[in-house]
C-alpha positions in Angstrom: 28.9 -71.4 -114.9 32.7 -72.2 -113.7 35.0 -70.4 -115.1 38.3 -72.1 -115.2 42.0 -69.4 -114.4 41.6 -66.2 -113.4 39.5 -63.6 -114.8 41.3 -60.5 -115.6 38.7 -57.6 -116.4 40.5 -54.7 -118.5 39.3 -51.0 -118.9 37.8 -50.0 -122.1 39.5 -47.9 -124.3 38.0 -45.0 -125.7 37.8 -44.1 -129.1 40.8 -41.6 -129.1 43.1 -44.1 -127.2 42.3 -46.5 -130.1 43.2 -44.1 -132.4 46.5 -42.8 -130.6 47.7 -46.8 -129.7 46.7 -48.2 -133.4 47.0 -45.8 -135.9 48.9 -42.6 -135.0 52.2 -44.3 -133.1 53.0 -46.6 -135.8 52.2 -44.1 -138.2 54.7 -41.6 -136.8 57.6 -44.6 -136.0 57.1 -45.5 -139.5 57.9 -42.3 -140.8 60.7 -41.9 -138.7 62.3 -44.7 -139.1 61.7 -44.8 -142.9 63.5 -41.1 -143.0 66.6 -42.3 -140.7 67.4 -45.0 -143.2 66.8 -42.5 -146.4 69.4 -40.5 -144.4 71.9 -43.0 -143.7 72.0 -44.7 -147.1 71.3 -42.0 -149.8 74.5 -41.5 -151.7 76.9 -38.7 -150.4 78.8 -35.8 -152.9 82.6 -36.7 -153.1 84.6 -34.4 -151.1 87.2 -32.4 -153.3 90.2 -32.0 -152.0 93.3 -30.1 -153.5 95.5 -33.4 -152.6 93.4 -35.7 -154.7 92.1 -33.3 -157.8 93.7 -30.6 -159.7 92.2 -27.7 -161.0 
């Protein structure tokens, strides 16, 4: 059999690696990233100030 390029031979990864790479990381960017742009774009309470309103 001839095998044509290199052959590259990578480790196996074990079932908690899988886990960690695939699920758990993007999970956890996801979350973060959806609550930064909750933060940055949820509506803000108008400052009072005794220049602009009377009481």
């Amino acid at each position: 059999m001839r095998n044509e390029g290199p052959i590259v031979e990578y480790t196996q990864m074990s079932v908690l690696e899988t886990t960690v790479t695939f699920f758990v990381v993007p999970t956890i960017m996801f979350v973060v990233i959806s609550v930064l742009a909750y933060a940055m774009s949820k509506p803000r309470k108008a400052k009072t100030s005794a220049i602009t309103s009377i009481e």
